[in-house]
Structure formats: C-alpha cells, structure tokens
Residue frames relative to the residue before (quaternion, step in Angstrom):
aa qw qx qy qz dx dy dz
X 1.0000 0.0000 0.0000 0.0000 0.00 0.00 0.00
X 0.1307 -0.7871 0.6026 -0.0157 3.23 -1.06 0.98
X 0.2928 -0.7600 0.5334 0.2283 3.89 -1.28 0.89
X 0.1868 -0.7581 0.6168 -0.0998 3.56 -0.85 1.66
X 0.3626 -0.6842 0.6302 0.0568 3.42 -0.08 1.74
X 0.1995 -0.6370 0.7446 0.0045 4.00 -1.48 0.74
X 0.2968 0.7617 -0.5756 0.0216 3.26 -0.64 0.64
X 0.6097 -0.6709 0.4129 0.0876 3.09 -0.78 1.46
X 0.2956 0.8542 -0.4251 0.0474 3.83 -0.20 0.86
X 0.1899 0.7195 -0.6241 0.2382 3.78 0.00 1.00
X 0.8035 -0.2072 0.2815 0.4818 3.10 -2.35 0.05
X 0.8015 0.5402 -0.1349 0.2180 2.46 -0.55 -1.83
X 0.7781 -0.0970 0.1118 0.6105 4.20 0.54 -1.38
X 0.2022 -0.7484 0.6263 0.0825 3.46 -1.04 0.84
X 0.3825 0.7924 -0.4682 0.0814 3.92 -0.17 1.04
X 0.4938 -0.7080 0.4711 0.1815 3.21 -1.18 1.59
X 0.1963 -0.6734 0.6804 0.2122 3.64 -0.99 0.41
X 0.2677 -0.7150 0.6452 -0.0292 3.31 -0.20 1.71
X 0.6354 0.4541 -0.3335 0.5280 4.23 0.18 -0.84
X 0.3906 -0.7415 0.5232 0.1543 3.75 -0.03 -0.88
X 0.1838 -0.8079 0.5326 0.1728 3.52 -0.98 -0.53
X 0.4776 -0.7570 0.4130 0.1684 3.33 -0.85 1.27
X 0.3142 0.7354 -0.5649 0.2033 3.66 0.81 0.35
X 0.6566 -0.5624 0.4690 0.1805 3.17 -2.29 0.85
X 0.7614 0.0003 0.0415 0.6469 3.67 0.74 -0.22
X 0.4618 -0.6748 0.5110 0.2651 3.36 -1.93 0.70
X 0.3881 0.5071 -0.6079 0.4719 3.61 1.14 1.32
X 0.5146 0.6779 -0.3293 0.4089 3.74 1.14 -0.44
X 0.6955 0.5192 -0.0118 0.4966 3.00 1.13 -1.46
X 0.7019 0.2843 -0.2955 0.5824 3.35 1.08 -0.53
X 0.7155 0.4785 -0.3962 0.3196 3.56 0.94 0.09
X 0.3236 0.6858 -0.2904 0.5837 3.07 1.77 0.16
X 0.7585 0.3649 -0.3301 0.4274 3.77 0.39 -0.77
X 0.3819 0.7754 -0.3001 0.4035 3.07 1.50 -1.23
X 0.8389 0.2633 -0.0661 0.4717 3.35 0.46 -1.92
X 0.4955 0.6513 -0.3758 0.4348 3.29 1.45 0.16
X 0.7511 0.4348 -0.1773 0.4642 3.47 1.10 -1.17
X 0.5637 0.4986 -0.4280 0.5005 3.69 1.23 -0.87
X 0.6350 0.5601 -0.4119 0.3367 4.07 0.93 -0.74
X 0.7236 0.5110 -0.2202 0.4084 3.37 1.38 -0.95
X 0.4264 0.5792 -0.3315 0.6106 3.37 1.41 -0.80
X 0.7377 0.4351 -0.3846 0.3444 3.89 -0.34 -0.46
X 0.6714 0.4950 -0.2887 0.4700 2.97 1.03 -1.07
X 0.6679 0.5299 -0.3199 0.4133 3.52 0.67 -0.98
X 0.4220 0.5172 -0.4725 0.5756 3.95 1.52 -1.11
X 0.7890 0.3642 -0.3154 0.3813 3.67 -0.91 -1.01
X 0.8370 0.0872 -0.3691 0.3945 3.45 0.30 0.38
X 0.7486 -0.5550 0.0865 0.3523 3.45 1.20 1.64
X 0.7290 0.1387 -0.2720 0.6126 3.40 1.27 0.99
X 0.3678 -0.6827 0.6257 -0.0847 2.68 -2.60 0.53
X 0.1238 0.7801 -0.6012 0.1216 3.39 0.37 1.26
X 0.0673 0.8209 -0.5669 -0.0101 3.28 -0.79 1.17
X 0.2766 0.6076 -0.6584 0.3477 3.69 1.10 1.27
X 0.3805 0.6081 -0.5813 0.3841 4.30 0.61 0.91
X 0.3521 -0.6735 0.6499 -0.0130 3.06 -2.19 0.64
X 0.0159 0.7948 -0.5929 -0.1286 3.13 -1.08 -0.08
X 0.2080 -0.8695 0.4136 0.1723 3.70 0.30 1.39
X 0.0469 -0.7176 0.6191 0.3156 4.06 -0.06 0.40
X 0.3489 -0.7424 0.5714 -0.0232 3.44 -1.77 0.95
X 0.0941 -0.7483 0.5518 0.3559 3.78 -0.45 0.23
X 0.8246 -0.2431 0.2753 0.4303 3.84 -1.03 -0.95
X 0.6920 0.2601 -0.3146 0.5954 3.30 1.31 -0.16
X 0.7955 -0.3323 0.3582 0.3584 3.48 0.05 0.14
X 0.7013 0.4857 -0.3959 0.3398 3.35 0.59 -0.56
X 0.3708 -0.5297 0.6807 0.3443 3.70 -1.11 1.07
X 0.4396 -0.5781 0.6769 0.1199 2.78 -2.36 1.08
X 0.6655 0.0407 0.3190 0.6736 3.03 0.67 -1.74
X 0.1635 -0.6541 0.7236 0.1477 3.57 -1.99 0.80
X 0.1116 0.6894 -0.6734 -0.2426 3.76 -1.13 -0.16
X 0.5576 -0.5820 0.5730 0.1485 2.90 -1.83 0.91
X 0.4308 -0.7501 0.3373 0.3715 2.86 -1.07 0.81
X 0.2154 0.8612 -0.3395 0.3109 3.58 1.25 0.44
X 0.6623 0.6182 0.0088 0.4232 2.75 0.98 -2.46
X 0.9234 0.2364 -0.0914 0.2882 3.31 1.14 -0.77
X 0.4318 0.5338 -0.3453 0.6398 2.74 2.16 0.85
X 0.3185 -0.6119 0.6247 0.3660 3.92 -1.35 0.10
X 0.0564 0.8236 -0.5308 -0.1915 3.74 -0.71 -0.22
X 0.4189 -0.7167 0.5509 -0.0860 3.15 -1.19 1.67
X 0.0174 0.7962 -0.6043 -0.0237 3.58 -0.35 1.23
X 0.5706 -0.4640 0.5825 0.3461 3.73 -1.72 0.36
C-alpha cells in the first residue's frame, strides 16, 4: 500500500489533500480522482454550470506528481 495525495486544482477551488490515501496502486488512485471529479462536476451541473479546464494532480510523499487527470478525462461527452 502506498499514500497518493489528490489534489484538487481548478478556477474556481484549489484543495490539497494534505492526509492522503492508502490505495494499492496509482490505477487506484487515478480511479479515485475519476470518482472525485464526476462528484464535483454534479454538483456544479445542479447549480447551472460546467467548467472543465480543472485537474486533479495525484502526488506521492515527496511531492512528486505521478499522474494528473483532467477534468475532461473523466467525463464522456455527447453532443446533439
């Protein structure tokens, strides 16, 4: 088990996951943001927008980004 810091980064809120997570791999970790970002996106739909120029950097104990997803990356979009 490894700890994979999430830190949240768009316009709008910039938050560091200082505590971490105990997850088994950094596909864990990126599925975690995944489900981090579809949670935030929802909220943001329900109050009549959708800014998806956001990030989520994954991190290990020293600092070093592993991997980022966008918040793109973790929606499908479907035009008319």
């Amino acid at each position: 088990m490894e700890t994979y810091h999430l830190h949240l980064i768009n316009t709008r809120v910039d938050a560091d996951d200082r505590e971490g997570h105990l997850l088994a791999s950094l596909d864990e970790a990126r599925a975690m943001a995944i489900d981090g970002i579809r949670g935030y996106l929802s909220h943001e739909v329900r109050g009549g927008q959708l800014d998806l120029r956001g990030r989520i950097d994954i991190e290990d104990d020293d600092g070093a980004v592993l991997a980022s997803v966008r918040f793109e990356e973790a929606i499908e979009i479907t035009r008319a």
